[in-house]
C-alpha positions in Angstrom: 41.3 1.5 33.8 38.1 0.4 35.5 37.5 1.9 38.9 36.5 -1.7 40.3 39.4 -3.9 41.5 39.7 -7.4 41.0 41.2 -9.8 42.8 42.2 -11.4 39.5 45.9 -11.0 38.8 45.7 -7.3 39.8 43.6 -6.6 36.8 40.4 -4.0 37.6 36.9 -5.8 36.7 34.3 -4.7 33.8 31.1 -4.3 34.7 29.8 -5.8 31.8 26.0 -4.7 32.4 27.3 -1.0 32.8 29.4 -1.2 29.4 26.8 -2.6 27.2 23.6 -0.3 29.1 26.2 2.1 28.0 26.7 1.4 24.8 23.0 0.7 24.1 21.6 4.0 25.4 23.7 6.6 24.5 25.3 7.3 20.8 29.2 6.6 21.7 30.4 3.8 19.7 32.1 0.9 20.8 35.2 2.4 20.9 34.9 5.1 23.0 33.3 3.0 25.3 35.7 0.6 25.5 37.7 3.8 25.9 36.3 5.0 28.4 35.5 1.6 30.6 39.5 0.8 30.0 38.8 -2.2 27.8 40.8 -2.8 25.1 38.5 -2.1 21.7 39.1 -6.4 20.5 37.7 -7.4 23.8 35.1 -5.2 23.8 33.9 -5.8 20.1 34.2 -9.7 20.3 31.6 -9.4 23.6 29.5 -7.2 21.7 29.1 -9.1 18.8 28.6 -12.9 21.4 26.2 -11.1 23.2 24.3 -9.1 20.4 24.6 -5.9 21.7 22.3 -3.6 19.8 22.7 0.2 19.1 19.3 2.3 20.2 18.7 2.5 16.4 18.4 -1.2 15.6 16.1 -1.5 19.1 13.8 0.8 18.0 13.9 -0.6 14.7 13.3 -4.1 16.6 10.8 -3.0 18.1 9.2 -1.4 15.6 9.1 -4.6 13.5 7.7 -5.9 16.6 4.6 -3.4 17.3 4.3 -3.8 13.2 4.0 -7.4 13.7 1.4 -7.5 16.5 -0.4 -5.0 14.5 -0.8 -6.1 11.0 -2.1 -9.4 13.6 -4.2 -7.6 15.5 -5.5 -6.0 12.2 -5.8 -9.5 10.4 -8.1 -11.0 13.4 -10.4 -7.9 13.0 -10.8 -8.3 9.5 -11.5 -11.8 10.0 -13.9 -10.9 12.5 -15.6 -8.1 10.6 -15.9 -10.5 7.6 -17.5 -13.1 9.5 -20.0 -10.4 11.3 -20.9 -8.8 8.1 -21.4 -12.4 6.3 -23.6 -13.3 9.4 -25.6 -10.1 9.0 -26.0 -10.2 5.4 -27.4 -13.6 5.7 -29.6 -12.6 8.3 -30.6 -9.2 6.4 -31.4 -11.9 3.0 -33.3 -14.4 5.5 -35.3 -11.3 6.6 -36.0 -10.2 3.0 -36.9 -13.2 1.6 -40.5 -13.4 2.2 -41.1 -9.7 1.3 -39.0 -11.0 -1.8 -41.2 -13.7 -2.2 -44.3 -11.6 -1.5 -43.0 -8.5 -4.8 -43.0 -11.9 -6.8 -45.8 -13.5 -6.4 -47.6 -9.6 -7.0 -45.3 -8.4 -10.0 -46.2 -12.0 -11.2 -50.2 -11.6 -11.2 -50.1 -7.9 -12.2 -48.3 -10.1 -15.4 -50.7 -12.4 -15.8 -53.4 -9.7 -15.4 -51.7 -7.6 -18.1 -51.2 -10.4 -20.3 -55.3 -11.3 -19.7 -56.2 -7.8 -20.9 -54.1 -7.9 -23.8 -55.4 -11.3 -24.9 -59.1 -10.1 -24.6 -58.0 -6.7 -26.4 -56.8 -8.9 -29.2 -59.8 -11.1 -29.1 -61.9 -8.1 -29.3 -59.8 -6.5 -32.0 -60.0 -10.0 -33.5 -63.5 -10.4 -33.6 -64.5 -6.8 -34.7 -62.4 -7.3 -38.0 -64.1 -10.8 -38.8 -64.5 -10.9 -42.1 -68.4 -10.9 -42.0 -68.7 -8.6 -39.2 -69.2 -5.5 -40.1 
C-alpha cells in the first residue's frame, strides 16, 4: 500500500506523477511498479495506456523522430538557400562573362574571316598561275 493516506474510504492515495515519472525513467515494468506503488496491475495499465505513458525507449525514439524532423527541415531550407545563392552567383558570374564572351567572338570571328581572306587569295593566285595561257 501507498504510504500516503487518503481520506477516501480509508484507501491510501497514488501519486500518479510519482508512478508514471517512475515508470518512464527507470526500466521496471508496469507491473512492478504497480507492485511496488500498491496499485493493482488493471488499474495501473488502464491509466497508462489513457494517459500514454511512454517507456524511455519509445521517448528517445520520439524524440529522435523529432530532432530527425527538425533536421532533415533545417537541411531542406539550406539547400533551398544554397540553390538559390549558387543560381544567383552563376548568373552573376555569366552576366560578368558575357562581354569577355562577346569580345573571344567577335576576335575568333575576324581571325575567321582573315583566314578565309588568305585562303581565297591563295586560291586566286593558284588560280591565276595555272591559266591556261599563263605560263
Amino acid at each position: 500500500m501507498s504510504a500516503i493516506a487518503s481520506a477516501h474510504g480509508g484507501k491510501d492515495a497514488v501519486d500518479w506523477s510519482e508512478v508514471r515519472t517512475t515508470y518512464e525513467t527507470t526500466r521496471t515494468t508496469l507491473r512492478e511498479v504497480a507492485d511496488r506503488f500498491g496499485i493493482s496491475f488493471s488499474t495501473t495499465m488502464k491509466r497508462a495506456a489513457r494517459e500514454k505513458w511512454k517507456k524511455p525507449g519509445s521517448v528517445i525514439v520520439e524524440a529522435r523522430k523529432k530532432i530527425d524532423g527538425a533536421i532533415n527541415k533545417i537541411v531542406e531550407e539550406t539547400a533551398q538557400k544554397m540553390e538559390a545563392a549558387v543560381s544567383e552567383m552563376a548568373e552573376n558570374t555569366l552576366a560578368e562573362l558575357k562581354p569577355w564572351i562577346e569580345q573571344q567572338k567577335a576576335h575568333h570571328l575576324r581571325k575567321t574571316v582573315q583566314t578565309g581572306r588568305r585562303g581565297v587569295e591563295r586560291i586566286e593566285k593558284l588560280w591565276d598561275s595555272n591559266e591556261p595561257g599563263r605560263s
